[in-house]
C-alpha positions as CSV (number, residue, x, y, z in Angstrom):
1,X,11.5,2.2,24.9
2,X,9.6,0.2,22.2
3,X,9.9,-3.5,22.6
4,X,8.4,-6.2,20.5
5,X,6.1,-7.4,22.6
6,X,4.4,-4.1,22.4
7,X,4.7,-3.8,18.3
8,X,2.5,-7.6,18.6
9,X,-0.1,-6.4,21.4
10,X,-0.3,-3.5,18.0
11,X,-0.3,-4.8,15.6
12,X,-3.2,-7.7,17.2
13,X,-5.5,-4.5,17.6
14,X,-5.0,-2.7,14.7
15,X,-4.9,-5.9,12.3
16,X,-6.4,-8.7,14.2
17,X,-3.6,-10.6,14.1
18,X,-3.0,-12.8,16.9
19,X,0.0,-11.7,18.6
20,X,1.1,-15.7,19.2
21,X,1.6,-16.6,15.5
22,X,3.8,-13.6,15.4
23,X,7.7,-13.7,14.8
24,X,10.7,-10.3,14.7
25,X,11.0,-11.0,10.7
26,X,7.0,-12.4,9.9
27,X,6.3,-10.3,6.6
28,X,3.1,-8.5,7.0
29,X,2.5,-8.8,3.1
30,X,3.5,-12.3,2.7
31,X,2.6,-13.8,5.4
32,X,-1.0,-11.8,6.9
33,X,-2.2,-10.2,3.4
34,X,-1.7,-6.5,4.4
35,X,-1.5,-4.6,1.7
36,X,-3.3,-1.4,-0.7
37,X,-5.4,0.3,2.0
38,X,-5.3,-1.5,4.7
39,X,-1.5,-1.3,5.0
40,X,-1.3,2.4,4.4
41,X,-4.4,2.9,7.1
42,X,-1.7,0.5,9.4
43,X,1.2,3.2,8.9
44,X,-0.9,5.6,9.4
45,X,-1.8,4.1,13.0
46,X,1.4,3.4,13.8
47,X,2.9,6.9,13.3
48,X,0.2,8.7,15.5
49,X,0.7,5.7,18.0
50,X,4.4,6.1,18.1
51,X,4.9,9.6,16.8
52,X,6.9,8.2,14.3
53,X,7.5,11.1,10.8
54,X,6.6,8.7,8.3
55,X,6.6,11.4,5.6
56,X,9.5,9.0,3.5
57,X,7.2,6.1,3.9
58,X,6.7,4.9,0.0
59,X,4.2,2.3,-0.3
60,X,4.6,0.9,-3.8
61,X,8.3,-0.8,-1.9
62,X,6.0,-2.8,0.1
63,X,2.5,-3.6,-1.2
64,X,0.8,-4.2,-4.1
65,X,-2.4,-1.7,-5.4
66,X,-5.5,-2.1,-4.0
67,X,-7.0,-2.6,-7.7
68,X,-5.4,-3.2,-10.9
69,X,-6.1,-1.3,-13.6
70,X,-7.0,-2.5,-17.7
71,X,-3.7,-1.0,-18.7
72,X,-1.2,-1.7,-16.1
73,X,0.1,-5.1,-18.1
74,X,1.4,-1.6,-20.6
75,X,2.0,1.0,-18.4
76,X,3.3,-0.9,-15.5
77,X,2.2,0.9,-12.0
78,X,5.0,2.1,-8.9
79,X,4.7,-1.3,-7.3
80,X,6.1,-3.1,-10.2
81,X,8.8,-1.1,-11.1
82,X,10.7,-1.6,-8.0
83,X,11.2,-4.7,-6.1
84,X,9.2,-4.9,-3.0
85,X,11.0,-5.1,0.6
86,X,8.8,-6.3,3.5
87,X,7.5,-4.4,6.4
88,X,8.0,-6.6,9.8
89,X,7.2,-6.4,13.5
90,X,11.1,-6.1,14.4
91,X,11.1,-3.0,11.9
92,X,8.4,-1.5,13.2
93,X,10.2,-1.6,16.8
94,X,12.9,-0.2,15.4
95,X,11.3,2.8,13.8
96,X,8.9,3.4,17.1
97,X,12.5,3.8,18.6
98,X,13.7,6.6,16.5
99,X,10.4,8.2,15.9
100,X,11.3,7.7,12.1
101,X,10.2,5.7,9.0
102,X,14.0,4.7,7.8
103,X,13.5,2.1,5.0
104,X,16.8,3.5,2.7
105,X,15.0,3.0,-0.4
106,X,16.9,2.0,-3.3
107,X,17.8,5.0,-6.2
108,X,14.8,4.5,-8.8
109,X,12.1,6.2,-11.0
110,X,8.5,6.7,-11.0
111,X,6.7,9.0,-13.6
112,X,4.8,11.8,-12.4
113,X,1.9,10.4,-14.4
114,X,-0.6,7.2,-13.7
115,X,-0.8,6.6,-17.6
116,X,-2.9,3.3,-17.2
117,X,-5.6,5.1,-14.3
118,X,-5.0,7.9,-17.3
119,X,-6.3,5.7,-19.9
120,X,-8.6,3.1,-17.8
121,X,-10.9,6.8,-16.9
122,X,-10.8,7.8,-20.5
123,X,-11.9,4.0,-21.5
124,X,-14.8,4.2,-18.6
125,X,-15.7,8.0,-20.3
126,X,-16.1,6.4,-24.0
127,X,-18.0,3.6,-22.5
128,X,-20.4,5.3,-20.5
129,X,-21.2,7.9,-23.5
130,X,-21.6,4.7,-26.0
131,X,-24.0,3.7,-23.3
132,X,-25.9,6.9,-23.0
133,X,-25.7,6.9,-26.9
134,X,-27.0,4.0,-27.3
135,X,-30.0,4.5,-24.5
136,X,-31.3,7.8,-26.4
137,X,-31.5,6.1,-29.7
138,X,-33.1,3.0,-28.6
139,X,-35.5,5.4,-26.6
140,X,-35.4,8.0,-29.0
């Protein structure tokens, strides 16, 4: 069985977190900064560690992006659209226990298309071919 004291001595390793500052409810997000990569690369760890089926895991319920993008004030991304519930070492026990991610996530919507990474790429296309326009005449 999966106590606490184990889910501190992990998450110390995997985050550098010292297990001492610690508590069952401390909000990795809030209070440590664990978020965009580095939480997923955490979940990650933790289901091979535990064999925990994390395949119902949903990050944008409990972290922020990595990045923001030029049009995410317009076309807001998944993490904004829902509000965000914290990860914390007494969940973590709790899912090592049953070997499976069980946040009940509440009923929402995300649309199967990124439309501000959509439109950011296009702007970075239309940029970078100004530049190269540019460049050749200058040269030219």
């Amino acid at each position: 069985m999966i106590v606490l004291k184990d889910i501190y001595l992990f998450l110390e390793e995997a985050l550098g977190i010292d297990a001492k500052v610690l508590k069952p409810d401390s909000d990795l997000f809030e209070d440590f900064g664990v978020f965009g990569d580095d939480l997923f690369e955490l979940i990650e760890v933790f289901s091979e560690n535990y064999n925990v089926n994390v395949d119902d895991f949903l990050w944008y319920f409990h972290s922020p992006e990595e990045a923001s993008s030029l049009f995410g004030m317009i076309f807001l991304p998944p993490n904004k659209r829902v509000s965000r519930i914290p990860i914390t070492p007494d969940m973590l026990v709790h899912y090592a226990n049953q070997k499976c991610w069980g946040v009940e996530y509440p009923t929402h919507e995300i649309p199967s298309r990124r439309w501000d990474i959509l439109l950011s790429q296009l702007l970075f296309i239309v940029l970078l071919i100004a530049l190269v326009t540019v460049g050749v005449f200058l040269l030219g």
